[in-house]
C-alpha positions in Angstrom: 72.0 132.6 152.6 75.4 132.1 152.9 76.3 133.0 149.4 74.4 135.8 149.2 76.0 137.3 152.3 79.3 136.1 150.5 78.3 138.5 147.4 77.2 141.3 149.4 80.4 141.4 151.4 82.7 141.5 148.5 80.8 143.8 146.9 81.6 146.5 150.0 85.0 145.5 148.9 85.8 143.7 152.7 87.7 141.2 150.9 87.7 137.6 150.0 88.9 136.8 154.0 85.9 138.5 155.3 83.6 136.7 152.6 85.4 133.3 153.9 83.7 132.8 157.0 80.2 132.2 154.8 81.9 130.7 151.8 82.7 128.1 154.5 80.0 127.4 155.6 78.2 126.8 151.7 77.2 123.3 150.4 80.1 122.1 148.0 78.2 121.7 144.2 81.8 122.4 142.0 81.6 125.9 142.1 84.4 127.7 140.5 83.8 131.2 142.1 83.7 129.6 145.3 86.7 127.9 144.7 88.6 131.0 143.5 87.3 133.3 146.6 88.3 130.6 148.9 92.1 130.7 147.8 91.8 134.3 147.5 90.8 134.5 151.4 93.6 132.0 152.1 96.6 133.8 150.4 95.0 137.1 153.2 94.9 135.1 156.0 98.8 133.5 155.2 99.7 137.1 154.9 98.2 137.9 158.0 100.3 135.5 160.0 96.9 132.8 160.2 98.1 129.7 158.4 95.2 127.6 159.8 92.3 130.0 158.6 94.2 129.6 155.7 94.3 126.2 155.7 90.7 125.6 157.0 89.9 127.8 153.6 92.2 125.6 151.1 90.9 122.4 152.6 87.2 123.7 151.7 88.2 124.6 148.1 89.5 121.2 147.7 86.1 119.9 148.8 84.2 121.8 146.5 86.0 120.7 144.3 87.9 122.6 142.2 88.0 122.2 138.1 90.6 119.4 136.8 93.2 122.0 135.9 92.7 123.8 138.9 93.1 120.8 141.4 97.1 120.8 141.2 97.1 124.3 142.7 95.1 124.1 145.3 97.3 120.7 146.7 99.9 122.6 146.0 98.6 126.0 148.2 97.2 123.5 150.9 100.6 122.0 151.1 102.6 125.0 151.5 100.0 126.1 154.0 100.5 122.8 156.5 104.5 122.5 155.7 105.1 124.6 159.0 103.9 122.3 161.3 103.0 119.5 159.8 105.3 118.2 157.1 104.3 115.2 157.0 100.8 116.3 155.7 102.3 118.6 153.3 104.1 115.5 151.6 101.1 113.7 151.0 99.3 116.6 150.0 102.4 118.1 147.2 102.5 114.4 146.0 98.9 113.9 145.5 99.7 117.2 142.9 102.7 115.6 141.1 99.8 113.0 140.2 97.5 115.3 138.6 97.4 115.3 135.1 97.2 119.0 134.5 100.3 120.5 135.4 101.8 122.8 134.0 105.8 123.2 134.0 106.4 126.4 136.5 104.0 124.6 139.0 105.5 120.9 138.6 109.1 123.2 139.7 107.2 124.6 142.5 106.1 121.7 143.9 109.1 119.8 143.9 110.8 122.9 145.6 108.4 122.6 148.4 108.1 118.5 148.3 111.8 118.4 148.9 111.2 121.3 152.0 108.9 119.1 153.7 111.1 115.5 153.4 113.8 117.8 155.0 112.0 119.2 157.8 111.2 115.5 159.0 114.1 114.2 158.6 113.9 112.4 155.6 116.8 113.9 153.5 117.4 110.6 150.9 114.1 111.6 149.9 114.4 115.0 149.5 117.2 114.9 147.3 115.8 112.0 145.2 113.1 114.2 144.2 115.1 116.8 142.1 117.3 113.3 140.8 113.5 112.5 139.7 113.5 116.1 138.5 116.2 117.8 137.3 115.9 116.1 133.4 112.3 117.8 133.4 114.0 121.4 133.6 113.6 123.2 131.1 116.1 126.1 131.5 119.7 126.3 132.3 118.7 128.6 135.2 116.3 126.0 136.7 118.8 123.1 135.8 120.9 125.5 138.0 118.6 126.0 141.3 117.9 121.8 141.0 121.2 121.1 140.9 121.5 123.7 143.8 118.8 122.1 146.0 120.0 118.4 145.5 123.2 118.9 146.4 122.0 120.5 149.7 120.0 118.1 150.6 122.8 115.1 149.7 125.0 117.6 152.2 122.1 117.0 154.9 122.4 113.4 154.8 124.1 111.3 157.6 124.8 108.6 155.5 125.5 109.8 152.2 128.3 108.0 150.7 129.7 110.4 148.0 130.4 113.2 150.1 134.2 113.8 149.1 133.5 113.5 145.4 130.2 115.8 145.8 132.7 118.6 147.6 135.1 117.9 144.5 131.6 119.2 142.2 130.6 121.9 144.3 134.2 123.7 144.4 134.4 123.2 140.9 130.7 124.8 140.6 131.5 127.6 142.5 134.8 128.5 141.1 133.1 129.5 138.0 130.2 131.4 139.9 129.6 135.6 139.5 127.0 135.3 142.6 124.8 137.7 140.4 121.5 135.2 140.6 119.7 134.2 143.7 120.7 130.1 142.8 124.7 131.2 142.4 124.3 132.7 145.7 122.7 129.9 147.4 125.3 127.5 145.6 128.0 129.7 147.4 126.7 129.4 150.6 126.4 125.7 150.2 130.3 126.0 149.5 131.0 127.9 152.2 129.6 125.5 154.3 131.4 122.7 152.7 134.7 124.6 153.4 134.1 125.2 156.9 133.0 121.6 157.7 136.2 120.3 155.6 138.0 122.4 157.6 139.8 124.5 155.0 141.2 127.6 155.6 138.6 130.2 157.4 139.3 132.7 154.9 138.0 130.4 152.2 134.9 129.8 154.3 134.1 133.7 155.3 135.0 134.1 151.1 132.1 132.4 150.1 129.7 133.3 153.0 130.2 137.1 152.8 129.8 136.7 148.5 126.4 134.1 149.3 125.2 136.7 151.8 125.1 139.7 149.7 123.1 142.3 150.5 120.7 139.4 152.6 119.3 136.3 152.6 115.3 135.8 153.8 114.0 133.6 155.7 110.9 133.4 154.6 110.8 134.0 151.1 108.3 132.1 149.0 110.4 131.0 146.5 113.7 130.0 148.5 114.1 128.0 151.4 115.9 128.8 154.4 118.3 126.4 155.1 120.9 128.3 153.3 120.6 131.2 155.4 120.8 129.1 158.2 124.1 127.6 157.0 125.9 130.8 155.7 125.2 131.9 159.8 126.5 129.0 161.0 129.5 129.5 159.0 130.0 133.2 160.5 129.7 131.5 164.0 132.1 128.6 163.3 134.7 130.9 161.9 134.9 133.0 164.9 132.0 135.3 164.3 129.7 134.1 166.4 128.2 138.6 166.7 127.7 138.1 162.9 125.5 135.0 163.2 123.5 136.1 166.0 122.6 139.2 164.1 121.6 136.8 161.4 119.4 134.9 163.6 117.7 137.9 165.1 117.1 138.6 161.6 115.3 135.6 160.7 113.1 134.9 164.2 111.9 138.6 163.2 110.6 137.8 159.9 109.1 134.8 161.0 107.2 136.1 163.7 106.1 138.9 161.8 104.5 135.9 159.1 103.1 134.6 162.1 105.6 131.4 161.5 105.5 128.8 164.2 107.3 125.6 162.9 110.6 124.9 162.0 111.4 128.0 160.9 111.1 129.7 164.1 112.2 126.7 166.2 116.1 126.5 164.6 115.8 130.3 164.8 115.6 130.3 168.8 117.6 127.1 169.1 120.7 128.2 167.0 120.5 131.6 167.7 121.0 129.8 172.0 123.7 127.6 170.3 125.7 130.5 169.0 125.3 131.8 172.5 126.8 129.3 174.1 129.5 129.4 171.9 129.8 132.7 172.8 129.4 131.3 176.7 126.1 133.3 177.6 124.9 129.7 178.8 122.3 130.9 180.9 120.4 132.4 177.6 121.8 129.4 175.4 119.7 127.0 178.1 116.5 129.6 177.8 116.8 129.9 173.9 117.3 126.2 173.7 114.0 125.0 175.7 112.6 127.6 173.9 113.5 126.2 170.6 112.5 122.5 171.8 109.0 123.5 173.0 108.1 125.4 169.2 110.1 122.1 167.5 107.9 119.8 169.8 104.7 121.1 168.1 106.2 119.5 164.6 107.1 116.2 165.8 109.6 114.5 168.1 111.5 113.4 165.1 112.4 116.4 162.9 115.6 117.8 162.9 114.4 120.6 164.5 113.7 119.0 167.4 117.0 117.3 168.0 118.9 119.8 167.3 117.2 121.3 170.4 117.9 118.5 171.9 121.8 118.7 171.6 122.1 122.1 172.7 120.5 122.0 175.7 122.4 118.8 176.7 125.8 120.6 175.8 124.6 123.9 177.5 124.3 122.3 180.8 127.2 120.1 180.8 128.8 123.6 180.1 126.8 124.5 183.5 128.1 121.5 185.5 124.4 120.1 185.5 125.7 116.8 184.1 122.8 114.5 186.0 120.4 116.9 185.0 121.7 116.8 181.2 121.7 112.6 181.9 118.3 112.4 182.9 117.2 115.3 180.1 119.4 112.5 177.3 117.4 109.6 179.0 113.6 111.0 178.1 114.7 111.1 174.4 116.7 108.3 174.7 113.3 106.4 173.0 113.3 108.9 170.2 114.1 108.3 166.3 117.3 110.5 165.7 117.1 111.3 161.7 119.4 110.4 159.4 120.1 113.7 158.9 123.4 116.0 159.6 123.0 118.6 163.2 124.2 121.3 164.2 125.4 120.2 167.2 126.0 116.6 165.7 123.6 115.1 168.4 125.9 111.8 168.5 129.1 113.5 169.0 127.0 115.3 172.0 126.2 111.9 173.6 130.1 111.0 173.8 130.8 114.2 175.7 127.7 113.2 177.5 129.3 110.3 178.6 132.7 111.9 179.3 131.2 114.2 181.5 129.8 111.2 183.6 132.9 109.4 184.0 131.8 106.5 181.6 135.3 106.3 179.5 134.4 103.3 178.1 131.6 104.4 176.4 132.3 107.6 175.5 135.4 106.3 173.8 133.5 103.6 171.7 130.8 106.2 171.0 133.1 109.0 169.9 135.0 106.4 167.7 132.0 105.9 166.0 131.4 109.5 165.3 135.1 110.0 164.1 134.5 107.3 161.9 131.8 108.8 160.3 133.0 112.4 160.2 136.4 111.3 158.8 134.5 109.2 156.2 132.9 112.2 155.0 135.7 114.8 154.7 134.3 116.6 157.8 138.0 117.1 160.2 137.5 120.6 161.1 137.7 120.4 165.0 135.7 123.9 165.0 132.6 122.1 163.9 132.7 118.8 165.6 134.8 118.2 168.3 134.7 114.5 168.7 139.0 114.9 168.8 138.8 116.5 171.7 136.6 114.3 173.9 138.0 111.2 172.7 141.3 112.1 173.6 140.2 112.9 177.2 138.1 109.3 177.0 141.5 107.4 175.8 143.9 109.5 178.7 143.5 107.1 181.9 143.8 103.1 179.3 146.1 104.7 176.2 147.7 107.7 177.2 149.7 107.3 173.8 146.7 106.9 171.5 145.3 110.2 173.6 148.0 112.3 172.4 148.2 111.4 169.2 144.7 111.6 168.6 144.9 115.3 170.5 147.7 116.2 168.3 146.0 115.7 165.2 143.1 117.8 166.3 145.4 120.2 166.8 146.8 120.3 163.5 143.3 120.5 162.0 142.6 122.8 163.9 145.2 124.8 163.0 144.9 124.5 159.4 141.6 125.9 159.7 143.0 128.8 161.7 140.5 130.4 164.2 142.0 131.1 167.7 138.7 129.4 168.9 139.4 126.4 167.6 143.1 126.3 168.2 142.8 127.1 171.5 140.4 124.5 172.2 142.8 121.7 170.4 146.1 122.9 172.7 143.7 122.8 175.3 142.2 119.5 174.9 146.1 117.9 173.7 147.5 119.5 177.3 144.7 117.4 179.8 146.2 114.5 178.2 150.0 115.8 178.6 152.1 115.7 181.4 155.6 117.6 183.2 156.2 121.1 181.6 154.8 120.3 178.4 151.7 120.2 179.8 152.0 124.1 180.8 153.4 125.3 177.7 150.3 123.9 176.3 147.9 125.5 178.7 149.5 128.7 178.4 149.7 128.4 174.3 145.6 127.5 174.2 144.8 130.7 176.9 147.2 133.1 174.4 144.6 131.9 171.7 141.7 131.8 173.1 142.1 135.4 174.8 142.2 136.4 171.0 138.5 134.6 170.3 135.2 135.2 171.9 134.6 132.0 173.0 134.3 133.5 176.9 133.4 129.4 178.3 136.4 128.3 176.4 138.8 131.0 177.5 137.7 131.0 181.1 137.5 126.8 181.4 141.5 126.9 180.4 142.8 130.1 182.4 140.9 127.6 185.2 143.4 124.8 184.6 146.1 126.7 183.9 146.0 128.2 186.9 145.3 124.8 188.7 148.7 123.6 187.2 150.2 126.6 188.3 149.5 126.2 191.5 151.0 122.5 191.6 154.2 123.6 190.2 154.9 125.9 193.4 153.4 129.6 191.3 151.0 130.9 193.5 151.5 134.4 192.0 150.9 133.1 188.9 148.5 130.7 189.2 146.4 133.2 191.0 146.2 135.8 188.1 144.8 132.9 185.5 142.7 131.7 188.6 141.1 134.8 189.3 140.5 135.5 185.7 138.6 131.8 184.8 136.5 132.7 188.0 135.5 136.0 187.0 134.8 134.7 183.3 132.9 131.5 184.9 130.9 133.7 186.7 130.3 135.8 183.8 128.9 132.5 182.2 126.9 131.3 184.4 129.2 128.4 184.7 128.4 127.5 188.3 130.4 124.2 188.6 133.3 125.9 186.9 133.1 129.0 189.6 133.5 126.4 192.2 136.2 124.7 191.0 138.2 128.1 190.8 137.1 129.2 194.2 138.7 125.6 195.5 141.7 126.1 194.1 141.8 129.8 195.1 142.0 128.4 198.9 144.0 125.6 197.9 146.7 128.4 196.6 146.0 130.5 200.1 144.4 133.3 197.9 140.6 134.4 199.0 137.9 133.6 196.8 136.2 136.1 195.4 131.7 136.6 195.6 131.5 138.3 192.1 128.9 140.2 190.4 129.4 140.8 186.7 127.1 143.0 184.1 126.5 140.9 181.6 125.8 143.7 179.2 128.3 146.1 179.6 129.3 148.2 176.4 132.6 148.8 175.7 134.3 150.9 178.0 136.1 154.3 176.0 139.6 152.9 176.5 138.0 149.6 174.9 136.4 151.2 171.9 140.0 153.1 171.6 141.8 150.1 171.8 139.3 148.0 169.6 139.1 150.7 166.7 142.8 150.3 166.4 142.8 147.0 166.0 140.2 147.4 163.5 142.4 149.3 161.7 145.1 147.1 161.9 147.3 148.3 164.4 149.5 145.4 166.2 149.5 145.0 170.3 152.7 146.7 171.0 151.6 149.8 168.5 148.4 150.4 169.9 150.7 150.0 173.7 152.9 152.3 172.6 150.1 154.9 171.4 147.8 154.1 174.5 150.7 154.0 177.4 149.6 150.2 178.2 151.7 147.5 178.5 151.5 144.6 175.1 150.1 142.4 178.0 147.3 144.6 179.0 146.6 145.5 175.7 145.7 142.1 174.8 143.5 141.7 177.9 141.5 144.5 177.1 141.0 143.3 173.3 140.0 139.6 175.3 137.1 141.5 176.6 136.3 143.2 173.5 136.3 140.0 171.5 133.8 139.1 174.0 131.4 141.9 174.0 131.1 142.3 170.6 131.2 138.6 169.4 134.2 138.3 166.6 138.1 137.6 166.8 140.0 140.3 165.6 139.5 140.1 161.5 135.4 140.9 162.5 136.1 143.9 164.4 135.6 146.1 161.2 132.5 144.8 160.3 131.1 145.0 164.0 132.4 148.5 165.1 130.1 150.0 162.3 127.3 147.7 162.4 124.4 149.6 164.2 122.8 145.9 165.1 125.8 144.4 167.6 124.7 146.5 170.9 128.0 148.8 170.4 127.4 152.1 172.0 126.9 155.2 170.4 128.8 156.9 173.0 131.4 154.9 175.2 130.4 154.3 178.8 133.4 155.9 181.0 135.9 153.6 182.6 135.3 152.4 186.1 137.4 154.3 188.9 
């Protein structure tokens, strides 16, 4: 009965997913018209954004069963069909194909594509890039030599404890010096060197080189023949070099196209998870904590082991340290404290999270031995750039009250990464962190050296954080004046944060200067006011701080307050402003909103 009402709605053209429901529900007996409808009404209901309808259908076909040189195919469908959110059965399933004997060579490529996909997504990245070492001599073009070589040396990049990391950088620069970026694998190989760049900490302008050319005119998500980790990374690069705008458009991007496949794994976990870490980047910490749980709770679905998962886990722990909720962020590390980390490299690096962790609770002991560890490791893999782990920075902090001398020099050479990578984010940051281990006037230029930078980055948190102790130090030396301008601007940009423990801090020493503390509200989505879009589309156009003064009646000072506030609002230092001013995306106005009073 079930067949015939299979025929008959196929003949009224309904479609193979409409036949499925009875083809379901029919005695297996080899069939190869059952088999073909079947995959047929999976490929609709994977379209459709139903991947278990679709897998319900594959796993029928596979009962039936299908003919020998058919079999491959269907493992490999079912595969790709579970690898969302459930990895771990898509490995057994795309190995189970490598094993059949009738396999063809465009389908053995495909499978290995996907096989390395789904050893990555839990964690298991030595796997995943042994299977294109297993591989790569079956290719049997230069272009898929290419992509192989392209996917292993991503997933050798992912791995914690690879060994060969600075001679692998050495292959990829060399790779890409020689690239055109006209096919999709030079492109992805691009991105992968952008990447390297950033995390080596060479100069930002090599990194935003090689992301901008691997970007092109887009990177998906979702596409069935690429993965996207590589669209991920070039993001993340945008965000690390001061761009943070640029990623979060990225992100936006990709959670869209997922949710319109119906995606709910991975995917769609690091999408609201990194687009809440470039947020608090940014220091919207109230959405960074809301994308973050967001993130975890899609991630947890997976498994408690896969990347995705912890990299939720690290965001949220920084996020409310950033907050001041430092018990709460104990107590949050102590559930998962049981968990398997993967051997795999985060974004935050979940380790270097702990140490600050620790910091943060006063255990200088610990954090110092942890952070040492992480240092280790980072340094042992070419990865100094303070901008993407800051391990520097807390250790230095951890060492201050037993080797006050091992502090600064530790802070000092954060600095000087930091500065050969060159993004006012993570500059300021580095003066910051080398002048909370400084003392006497030194200690002020310092603090007054990190503000100057980080007023020219959107890292609001950041900025705010060290106008807060500049002002505190201010206020020691006798400066009330002074210390009350830097004080009343870290409160308003706490506030502005949702930095609660911050905003009390700079209310305390408000009193303690004999200034009143301010009750603030702040819009957290205010557009640019006119006199900001004037300002900012000068500097866009490459107009210095005392021109655009001079043109606008402002003082250089004020000048470079207002472009503080635009860096903010529209997420970029001042090299992005360009891109951002005519990109439709970034929440700029069309017309700007008048200026208050």
């Amino acid at each position: 009965m079930h067949g015939q009402a299979a025929t008959v709605v196929l003949g009224a053209g309904l479609g193979s997913a409409a036949a499925g429901r009875h083809l379901l529900e029919m005695h297996p007996e080899g069939d190869p018209w059952v088999v073909r409808h079947l995959r047929a009404a999976a490929r609709e209901y994977l379209r459709a954004g139903a991947p278990v309808a679709g897998r319900r259908c594959l796993a029928r076909a596979l009962r039936e069963p299908p003919a020998l040189e058919e079999r491959a195919a269907v493992l490999y469908e079912l595969g790709c069909a579970a690898q969302l959110t459930e990895p771990d059965v898509t490995v057994n399933h795309l190995r189970a194909a490598l094993e059949e004997p009738a396999l063809g060579p465009e389908l053995r490529e495909a499978i290995t594509y996907r096989l390395a996909q789904a050893y990555g997504h839990s964690g298991r990245m030595e796997e995943a890039a042994q299977v294109f070492a297993d591989e790569v001599g079956r290719a049997t073009s230069a272009r898929t030599r290419l992509r192989m070589q392209t996917e292993q040396l991503m997933w050798n990049m992912f791995r914690a404890d690879e060994k060969e990391s600075p001679a692998r950088s050495r292959r990829l620069a060399r790779l890409a010096d020689h690239l055109t970026g006209r096919g999709m694998a030079e492109r992805y190989l691009m991105g992968l060197r952008a990447w390297d760049a950033m995390t080596r900490g060479e100069p930002v302008a090599t990194a935003l080189h090689y992301a901008e050319e691997a970007l092109g005119d887009g990177l998906s998500w979702t596409d069935d023949d690429w993965g996207f980790e590589v669209p991920i990374l070039v993001a993340l690069v945008f965000l690390h070099c001061d761009q943070p705008g640029r990623a979060e458009e990225l992100f936006n991007k990709g959670i869209a196209e997922c949710e319109r496949k119906g995606w709910r794994g991975s995917h769609l976990a690091f999408g609201f998870t990194l687009l809440g870490y470039a947020r608090l980047r940014r220091g919207a910490l109230g959405e960074a904590e809301e994308l973050a749980r967001e993130g975890m709770r899609i991630a947890d679905l997976v498994g408690s082991s896969t990347p995705a998962h912890w990299t939720a886990v690290g965001t949220l722990i920084g996020t409310l340290i950033c907050r001041g909720r430092v018990q709460e962020a104990q107590e949050f590390a102590a559930r998962h404290r049981g968990e398997t980390l993967p051997q795999a490299t985060l974004c935050p690096d979940v380790p270097s999270v702990r140490g600050e962790l620790l910091l943060a609770a006063s255990l200088h002991r610990e954090a110092r031995n942890q952070l040492t560890e992480v240092g280790r490791r980072m340094d042992g893999r070419g990865m100094r750039n303070p901008a993407w782990c800051p391990w520097q920075l807390h250790l230095a902090q951890a060492l201050a009250l037993t080797d006050p001398r091992q502090a600064a020099e530790v802070a000092d050479d954060a600095v000087r990464r930091a500065r050969q990578f060159g993004t006012h984010s993570a500059i300021g940051k580095a003066l910051h962190a080398a002048a909370t281990v400084t003392q006497g006037p030194d200690r002020i230029k310092l603090l007054a050296e990190a503000v100057s930078h980080l007023m020219r980055s959107p890292a609001a948190y950041d900025l705010a954080v060290a106008l807060v102790d500049h002002g505190a130090a201010l206020r020691r030396i006798g400066l009330p004046q002074e210390a009350g301008d830097r004080l009343y601007r870290g409160l308003e940009g706490a506030v502005r944060c949702g930095a609660d423990a911050l905003a009390a801090r700079a209310r305390d020493e408000l009193s303690a200067a004999g200034l009143r503390p301010m009750q603030l509200r702040v819009d957290h989505t205010s557009p640019l006011t006119s006199q900001e879009q004037v300002i900012a589309e000068r500097a866009a156009e490459g107009w210095s701080d005392a021109r655009i003064g001079e043109a606008t009646g402002l003082e250089e000072r004020e000048v470079a307050r207002l472009l503080s506030d635009v860096y903010r609002k529209v997420g970029t230092d001042r090299s992005g402003l360009a891109k951002r001013l005519i990109t439709p995306t970034v929440g700029l106005p069309q017309r700007p909103a008048p200026d208050p009073g």
